[in-house]
C-alpha positions as CSV (number, residue, x, y, z in Angstrom):
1,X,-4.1,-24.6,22.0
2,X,-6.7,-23.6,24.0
3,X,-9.5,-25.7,22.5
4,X,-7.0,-28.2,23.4
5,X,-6.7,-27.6,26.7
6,X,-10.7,-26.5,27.1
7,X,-11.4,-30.4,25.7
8,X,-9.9,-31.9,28.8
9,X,-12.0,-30.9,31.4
10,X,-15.5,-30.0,30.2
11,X,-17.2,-29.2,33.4
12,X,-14.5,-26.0,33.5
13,X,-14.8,-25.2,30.1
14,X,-18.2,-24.3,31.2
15,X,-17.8,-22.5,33.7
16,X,-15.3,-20.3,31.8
17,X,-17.2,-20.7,28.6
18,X,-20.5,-18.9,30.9
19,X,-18.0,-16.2,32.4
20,X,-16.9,-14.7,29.1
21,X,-19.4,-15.0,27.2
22,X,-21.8,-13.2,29.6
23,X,-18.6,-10.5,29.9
24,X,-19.2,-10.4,25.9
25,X,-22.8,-10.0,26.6
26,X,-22.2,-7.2,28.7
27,X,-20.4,-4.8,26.3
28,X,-22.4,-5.7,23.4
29,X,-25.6,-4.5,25.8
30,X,-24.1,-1.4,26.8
31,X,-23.3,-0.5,23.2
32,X,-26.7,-1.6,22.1
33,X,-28.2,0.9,25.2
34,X,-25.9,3.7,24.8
35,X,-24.5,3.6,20.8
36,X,-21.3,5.9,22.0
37,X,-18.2,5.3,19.4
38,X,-16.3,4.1,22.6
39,X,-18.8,1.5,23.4
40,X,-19.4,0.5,19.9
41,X,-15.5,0.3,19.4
42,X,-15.6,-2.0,22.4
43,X,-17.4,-4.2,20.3
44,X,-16.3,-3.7,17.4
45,X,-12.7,-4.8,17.2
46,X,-10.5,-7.9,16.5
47,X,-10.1,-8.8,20.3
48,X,-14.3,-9.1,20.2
49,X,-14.1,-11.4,17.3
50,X,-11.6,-13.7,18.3
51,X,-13.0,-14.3,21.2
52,X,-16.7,-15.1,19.6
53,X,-14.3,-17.2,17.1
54,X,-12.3,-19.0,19.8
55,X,-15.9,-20.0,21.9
56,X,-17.2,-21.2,18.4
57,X,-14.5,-23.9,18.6
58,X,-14.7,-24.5,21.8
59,X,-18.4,-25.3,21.4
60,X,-17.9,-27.2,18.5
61,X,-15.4,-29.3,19.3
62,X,-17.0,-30.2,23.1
63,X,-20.7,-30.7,21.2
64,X,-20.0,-34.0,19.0
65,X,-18.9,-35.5,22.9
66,X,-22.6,-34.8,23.8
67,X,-21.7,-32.8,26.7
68,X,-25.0,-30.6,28.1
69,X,-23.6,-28.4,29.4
70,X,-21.5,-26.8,26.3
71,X,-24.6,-27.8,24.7
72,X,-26.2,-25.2,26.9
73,X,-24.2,-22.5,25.7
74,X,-24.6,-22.0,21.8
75,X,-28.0,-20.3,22.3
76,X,-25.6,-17.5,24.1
77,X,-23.0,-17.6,21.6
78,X,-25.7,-17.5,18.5
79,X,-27.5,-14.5,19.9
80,X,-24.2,-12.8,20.7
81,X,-22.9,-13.2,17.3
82,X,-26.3,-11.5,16.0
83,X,-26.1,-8.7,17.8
84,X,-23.0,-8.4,16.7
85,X,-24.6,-8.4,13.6
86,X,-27.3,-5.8,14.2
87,X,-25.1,-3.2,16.1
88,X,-24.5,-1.2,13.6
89,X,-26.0,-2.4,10.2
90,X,-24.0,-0.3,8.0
91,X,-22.6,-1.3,4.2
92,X,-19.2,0.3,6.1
93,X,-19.3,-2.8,8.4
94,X,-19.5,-5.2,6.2
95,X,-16.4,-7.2,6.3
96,X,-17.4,-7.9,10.4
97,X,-20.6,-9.0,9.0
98,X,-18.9,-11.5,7.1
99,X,-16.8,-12.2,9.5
100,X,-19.9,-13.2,12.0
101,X,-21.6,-15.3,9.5
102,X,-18.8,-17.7,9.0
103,X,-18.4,-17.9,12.4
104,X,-22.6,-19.1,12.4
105,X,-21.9,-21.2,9.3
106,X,-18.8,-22.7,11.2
107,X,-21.5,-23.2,14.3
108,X,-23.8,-24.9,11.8
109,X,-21.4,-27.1,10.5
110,X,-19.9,-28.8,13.7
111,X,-22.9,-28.8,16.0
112,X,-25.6,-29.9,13.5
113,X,-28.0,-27.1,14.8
114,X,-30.0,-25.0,12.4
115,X,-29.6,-21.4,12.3
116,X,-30.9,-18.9,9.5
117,X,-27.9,-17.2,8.1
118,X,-29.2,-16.4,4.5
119,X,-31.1,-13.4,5.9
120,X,-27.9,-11.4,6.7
121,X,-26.5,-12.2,3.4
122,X,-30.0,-11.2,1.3
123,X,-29.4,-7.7,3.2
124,X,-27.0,-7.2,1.1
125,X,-29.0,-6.3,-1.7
126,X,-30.8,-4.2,0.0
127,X,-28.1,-1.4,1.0
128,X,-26.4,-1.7,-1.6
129,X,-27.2,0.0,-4.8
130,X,-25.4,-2.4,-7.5
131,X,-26.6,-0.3,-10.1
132,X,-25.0,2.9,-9.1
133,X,-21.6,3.6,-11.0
134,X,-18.3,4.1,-8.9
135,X,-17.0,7.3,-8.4
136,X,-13.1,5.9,-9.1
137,X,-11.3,3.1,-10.1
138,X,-7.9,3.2,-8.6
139,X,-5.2,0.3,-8.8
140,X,-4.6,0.9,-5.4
141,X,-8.2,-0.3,-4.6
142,X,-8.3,-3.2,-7.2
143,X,-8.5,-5.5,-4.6
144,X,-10.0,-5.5,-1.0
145,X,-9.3,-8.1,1.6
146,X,-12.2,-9.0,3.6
147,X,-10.4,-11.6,5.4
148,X,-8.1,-9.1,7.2
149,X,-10.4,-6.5,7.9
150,X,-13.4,-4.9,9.9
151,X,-14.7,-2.0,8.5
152,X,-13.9,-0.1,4.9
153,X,-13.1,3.6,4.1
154,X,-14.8,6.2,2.4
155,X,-12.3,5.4,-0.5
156,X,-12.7,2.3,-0.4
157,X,-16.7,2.4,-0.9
158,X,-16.6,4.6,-3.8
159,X,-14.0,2.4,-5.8
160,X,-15.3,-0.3,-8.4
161,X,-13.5,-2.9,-6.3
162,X,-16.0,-3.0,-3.4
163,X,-19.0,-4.0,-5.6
164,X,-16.9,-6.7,-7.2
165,X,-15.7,-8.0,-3.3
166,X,-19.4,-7.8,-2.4
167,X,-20.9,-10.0,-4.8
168,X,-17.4,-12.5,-4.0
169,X,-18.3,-12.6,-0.5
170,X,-21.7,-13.1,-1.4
171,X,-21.5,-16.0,-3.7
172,X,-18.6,-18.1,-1.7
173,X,-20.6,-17.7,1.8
174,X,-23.8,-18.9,0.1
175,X,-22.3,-21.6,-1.3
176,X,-20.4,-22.6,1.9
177,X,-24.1,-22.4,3.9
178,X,-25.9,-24.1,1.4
179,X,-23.8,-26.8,0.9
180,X,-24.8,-28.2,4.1
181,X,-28.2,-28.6,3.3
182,X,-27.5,-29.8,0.0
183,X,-29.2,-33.2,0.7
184,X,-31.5,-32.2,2.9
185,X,-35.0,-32.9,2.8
186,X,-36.1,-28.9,3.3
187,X,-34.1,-27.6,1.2
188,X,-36.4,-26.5,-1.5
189,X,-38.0,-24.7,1.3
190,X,-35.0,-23.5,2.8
191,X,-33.4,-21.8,-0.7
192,X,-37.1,-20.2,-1.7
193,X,-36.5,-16.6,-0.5
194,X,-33.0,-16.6,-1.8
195,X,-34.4,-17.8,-5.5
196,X,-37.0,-14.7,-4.8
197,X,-34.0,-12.5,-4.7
198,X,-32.2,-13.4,-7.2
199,X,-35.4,-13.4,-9.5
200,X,-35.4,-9.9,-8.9
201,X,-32.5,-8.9,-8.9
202,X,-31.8,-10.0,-12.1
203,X,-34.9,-7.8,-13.4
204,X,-33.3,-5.0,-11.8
205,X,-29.9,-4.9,-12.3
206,X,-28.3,-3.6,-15.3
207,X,-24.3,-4.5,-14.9
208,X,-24.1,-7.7,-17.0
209,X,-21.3,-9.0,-14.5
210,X,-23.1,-8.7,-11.3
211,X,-26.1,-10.8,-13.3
212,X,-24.4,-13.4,-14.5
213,X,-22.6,-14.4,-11.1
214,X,-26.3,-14.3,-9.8
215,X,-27.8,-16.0,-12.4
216,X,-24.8,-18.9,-12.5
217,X,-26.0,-19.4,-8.6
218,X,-29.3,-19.7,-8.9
219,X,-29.4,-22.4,-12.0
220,X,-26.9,-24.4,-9.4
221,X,-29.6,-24.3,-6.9
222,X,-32.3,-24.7,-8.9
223,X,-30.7,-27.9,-10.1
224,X,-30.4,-29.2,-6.7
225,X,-33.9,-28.2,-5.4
226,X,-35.2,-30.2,-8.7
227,X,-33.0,-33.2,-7.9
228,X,-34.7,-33.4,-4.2
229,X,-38.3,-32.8,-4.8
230,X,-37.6,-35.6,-7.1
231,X,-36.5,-37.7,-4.5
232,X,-39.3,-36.9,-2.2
233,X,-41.6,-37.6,-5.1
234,X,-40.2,-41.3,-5.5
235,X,-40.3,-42.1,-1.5
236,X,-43.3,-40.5,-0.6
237,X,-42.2,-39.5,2.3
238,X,-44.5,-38.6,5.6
239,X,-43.3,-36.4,7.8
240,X,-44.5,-37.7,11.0
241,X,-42.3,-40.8,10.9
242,X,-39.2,-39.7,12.4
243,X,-37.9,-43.3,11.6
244,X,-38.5,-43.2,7.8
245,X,-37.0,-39.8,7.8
246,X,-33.5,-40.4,9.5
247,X,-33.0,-43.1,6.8
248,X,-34.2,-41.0,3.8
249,X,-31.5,-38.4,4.9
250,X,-28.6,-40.9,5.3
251,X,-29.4,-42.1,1.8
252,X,-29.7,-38.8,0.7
253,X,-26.5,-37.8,2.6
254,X,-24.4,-40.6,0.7
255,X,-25.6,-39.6,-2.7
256,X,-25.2,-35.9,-1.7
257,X,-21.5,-36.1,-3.5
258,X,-22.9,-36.5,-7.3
259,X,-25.1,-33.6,-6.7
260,X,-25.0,-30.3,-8.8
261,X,-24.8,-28.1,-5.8
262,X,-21.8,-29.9,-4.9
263,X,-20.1,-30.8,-7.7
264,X,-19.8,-26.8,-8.4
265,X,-18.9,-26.3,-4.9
266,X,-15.6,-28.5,-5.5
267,X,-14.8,-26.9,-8.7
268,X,-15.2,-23.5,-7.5
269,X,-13.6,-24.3,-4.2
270,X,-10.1,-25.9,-6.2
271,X,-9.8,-22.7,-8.3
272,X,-10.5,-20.4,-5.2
273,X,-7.6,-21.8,-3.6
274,X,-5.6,-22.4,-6.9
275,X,-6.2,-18.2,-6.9
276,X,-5.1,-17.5,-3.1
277,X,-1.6,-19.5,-3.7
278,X,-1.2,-17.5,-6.9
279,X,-1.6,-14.5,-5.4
280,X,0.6,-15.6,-2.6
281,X,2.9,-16.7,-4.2
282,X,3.6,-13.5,-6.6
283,X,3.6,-11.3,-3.9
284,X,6.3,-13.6,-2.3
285,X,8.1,-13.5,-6.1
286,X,7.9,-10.0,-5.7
287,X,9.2,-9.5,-2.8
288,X,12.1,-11.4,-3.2
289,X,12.9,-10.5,-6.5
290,X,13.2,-6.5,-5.4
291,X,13.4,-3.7,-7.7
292,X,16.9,-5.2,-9.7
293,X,15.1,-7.6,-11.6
294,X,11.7,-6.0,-12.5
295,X,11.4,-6.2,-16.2
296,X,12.2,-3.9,-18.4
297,X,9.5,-1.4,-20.3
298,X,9.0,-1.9,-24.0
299,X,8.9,1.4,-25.4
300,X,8.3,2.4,-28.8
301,X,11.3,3.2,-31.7
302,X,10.5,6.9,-31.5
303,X,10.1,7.8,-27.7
304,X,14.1,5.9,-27.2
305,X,15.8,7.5,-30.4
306,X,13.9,10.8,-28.6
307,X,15.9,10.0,-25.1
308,X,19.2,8.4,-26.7
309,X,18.9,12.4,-28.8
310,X,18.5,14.8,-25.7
311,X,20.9,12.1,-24.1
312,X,23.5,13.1,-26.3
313,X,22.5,17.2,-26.5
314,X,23.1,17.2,-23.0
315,X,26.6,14.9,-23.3
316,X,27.6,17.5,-25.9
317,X,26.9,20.9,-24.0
318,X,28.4,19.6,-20.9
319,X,31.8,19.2,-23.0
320,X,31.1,22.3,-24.5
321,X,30.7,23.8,-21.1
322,X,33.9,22.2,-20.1
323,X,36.1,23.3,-23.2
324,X,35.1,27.1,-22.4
325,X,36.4,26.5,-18.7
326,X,39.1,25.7,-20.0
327,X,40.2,28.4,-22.3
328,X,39.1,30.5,-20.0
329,X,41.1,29.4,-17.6
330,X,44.6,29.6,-20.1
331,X,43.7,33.7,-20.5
332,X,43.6,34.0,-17.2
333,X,46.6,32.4,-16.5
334,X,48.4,33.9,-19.6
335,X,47.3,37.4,-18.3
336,X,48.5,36.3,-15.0
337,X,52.1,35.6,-16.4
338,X,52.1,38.9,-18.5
339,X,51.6,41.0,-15.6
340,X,54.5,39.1,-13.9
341,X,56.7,39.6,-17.0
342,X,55.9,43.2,-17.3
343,X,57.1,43.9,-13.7
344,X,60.1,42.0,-13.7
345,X,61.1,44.1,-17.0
346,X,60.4,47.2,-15.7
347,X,62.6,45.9,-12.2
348,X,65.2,45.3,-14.8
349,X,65.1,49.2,-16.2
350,X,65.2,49.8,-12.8
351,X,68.2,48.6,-12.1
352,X,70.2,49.5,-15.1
353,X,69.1,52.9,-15.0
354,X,70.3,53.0,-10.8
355,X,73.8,51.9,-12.3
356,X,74.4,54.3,-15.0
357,X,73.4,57.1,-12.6
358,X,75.4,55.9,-9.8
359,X,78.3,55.7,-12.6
360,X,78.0,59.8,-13.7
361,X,76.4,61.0,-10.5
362,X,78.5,59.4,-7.7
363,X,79.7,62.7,-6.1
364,X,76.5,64.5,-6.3
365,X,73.9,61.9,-5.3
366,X,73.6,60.0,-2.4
367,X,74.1,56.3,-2.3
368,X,70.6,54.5,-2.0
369,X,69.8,51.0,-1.1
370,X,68.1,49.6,-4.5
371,X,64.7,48.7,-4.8
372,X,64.8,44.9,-4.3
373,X,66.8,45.9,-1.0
374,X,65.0,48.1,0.3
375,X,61.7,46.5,-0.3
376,X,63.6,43.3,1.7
377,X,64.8,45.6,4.4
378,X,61.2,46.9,4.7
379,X,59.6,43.6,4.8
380,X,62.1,42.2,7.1
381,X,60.3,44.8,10.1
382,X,62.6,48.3,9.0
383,X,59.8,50.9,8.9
384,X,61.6,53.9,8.5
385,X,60.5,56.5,6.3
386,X,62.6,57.5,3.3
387,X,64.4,60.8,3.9
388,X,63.8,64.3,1.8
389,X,66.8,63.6,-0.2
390,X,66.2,60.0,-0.7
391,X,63.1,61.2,-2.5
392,X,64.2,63.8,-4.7
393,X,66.9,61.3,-5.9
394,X,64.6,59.3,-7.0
395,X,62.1,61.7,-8.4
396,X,65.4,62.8,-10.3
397,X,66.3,59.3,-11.6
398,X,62.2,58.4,-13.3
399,X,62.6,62.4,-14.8
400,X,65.7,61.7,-16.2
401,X,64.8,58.0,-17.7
402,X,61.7,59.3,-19.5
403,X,63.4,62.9,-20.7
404,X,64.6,61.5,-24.0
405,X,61.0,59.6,-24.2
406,X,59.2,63.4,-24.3
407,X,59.1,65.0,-27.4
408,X,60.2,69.3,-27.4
409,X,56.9,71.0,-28.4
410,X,56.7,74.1,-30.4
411,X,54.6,76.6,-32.1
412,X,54.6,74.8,-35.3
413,X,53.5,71.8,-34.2
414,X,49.8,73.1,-32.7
């Protein structure tokens, strides 16, 4: 929306375009000067990029209306993204780094104007030690986004999927840059240090997957650096007529589509983005799906009849378990209902024996509530003592229920 608005009035496009930019040239040269983490954070953040991406389009859109004055201003914007670039040249910032050159790549593309990207990108190999072997190799790591980040972690670094991301990133912004020039007339000179580098580093490296991505890139630009000193060979081309050149590059600009260079670009572009929608879309699947429909593990014969086993040794001593509670709990109930017979049978002796004494003894003993009563009467709030004679009556009455249980001793029978 706003390189909309921006394209309407290109006079104050400029004017804004030459306020931020030298704002963005301010804290890039006081992080540059002073190399704090808070002024290098200052640079270093998405609200710095998308600004730097935001003026690209600006630029780019405003250039093809030949307007000089946004013409004026991507000599600002390149040197900012560079320094960018060379703030902190560290392997830990290297997705911003990519991040930068697609933004100069982009630049490239809609302004015409030449600027040397392959530099940063040939870097690579020389911070990075390919032949070094990862310290982990985590699924949680398996795959690192460069697209939605700025900087990696420790973790990160060490794990087998950085190296891999590297030489992705590598390959795809090569062959994005490249395929610009693809018909140009300098492009054997333009490719040499790159075929340099590849050279050697497939002497040097030993991982057989790093070498042949590098190898599979150089034959592609080898081809196409053969197919245009071919052409200049045919023409015979002088350099100093500008006239003869312009229409040797339209002629090489309309055959540019049957080229090597390009022909694997669109085949390699097609299954890149067959890839993201793949990805996207199984995430999405995923997602969706939840954890209910994930599919099943197939585990071998042995490990289930192992689990449907202990599965029923535990069914069995849980019922075990519960069988014991359960006799268990008839004892104790069964002892529970003995003690309450035995008490009611001795209440019954009780009471007989109180009648037959109160039968032969009814002159000499005095009359006494009986047990059930006088337990009521006690409960009921009485909480008068029993008298002395209350007591000995009843002494009298247990000594004379158990005297025909005792048994006369005598000498004889020790």
């Amino acid at each position: 929306s706003l390189v909309e608005l921006y394209s309407l009035d290109p006079t104050v496009t400029y004017q804004h375009g030459f306020v931020f930019l030298r704002q963005l040239a301010v804290h890039l040269r006081t992080a540059i000067q002073t190399k704090k983490p808070e002024n290098i954070q200052g640079v270093y953040n998405w609200q710095f990029i998308h600004a730097l991406s935001l003026w690209t389009n600006v630029i780019g859109v405003l250039y093809n209306n030949k307007e000089k004055l946004i013409q004026q201003l991507i000599h600002p914007l390149t040197e900012l993204i560079i320094g960018t670039i060379r703030l902190v040249p560290s392997p830990r910032y290297y997705p911003l780094r990519f991040h930068c050159i697609r933004l100069l790549i982009k630049l490239t593309e809609l302004t015409s104007v030449f600027v040397p990207v392959l530099p940063f990108l040939l870097e690579m190999f020389d911070t990075t030690d390919f032949n070094k072997r990862h310290k982990t190799a985590s699924l949680k790591a398996q795959y690192i986004n460069f697209d939605t980040s700025l900087k990696l972690t420790k973790l990160q670094m060490d794990d087998r999927a950085y190296k891999d991301g590297l030489m992705d990133q590598f390959y795809e912004l090569v062959m994005v840059y490249l395929i610009q020039y693809a018909h140009h007339v300098t492009f054997p000179e333009l490719v040499y240090p790159l075929i340099l580098k590849c050279k050697k580093f497939i002497k040097v490296c030993k991982v057989q997957n790093f070498v042949k991505v590098v190898r599979g890139l150089l034959e592609k630009v080898q081809e196409n650096v053969n197919l245009i000193e071919e052409r200049r060979q045919k023409t015979g081309l002088n350099v100093k007529d500008s006239t003869q050149m312009e229409s040797w590059l339209e002629q090489s600009q309309q055959k540019s589509t049957s080229s090597p260079l390009v022909v694997h670009f669109q085949r390699y572009k097609s299954m890149r983005q067959r890839e993201v929608l793949e990805d996207i879309a199984q995430k999405e699947k995923i997602s969706l799906s939840g954890r209910a429909s994930l599919p099943d593990l197939i585990r071998p014969e042995h490990q289930v009849s192992a689990k449907q086993n202990f599965a029923s040794m535990i069914d069995k001593e849980i019922s075990d378990n519960d069988d014991e509670e359960e006799e268990l709990f008839q004892i104790k109930s069964k002892r529970k209902h003995d003690e309450i017979d035995d008490e009611q049978e001795e209440e019954e002796e009780e009471n007989e024996s109180e009648e037959e004494d109160g039968d032969d003894d009814d002159d000499d003993i005095p009359t006494t509530p009986p047990a059930k009563k006088r337990k009521a009467k006690m409960s009921n709030g009485d909480s008068s003592k029993p008298t002395a004679d209350e007591f000995l009556s009843i002494v009298k009455k247990k000594f004379d229920r158990r005297k025909d249980q005792v048994k006369t001793l005598s000498v004889d029978d020790f």
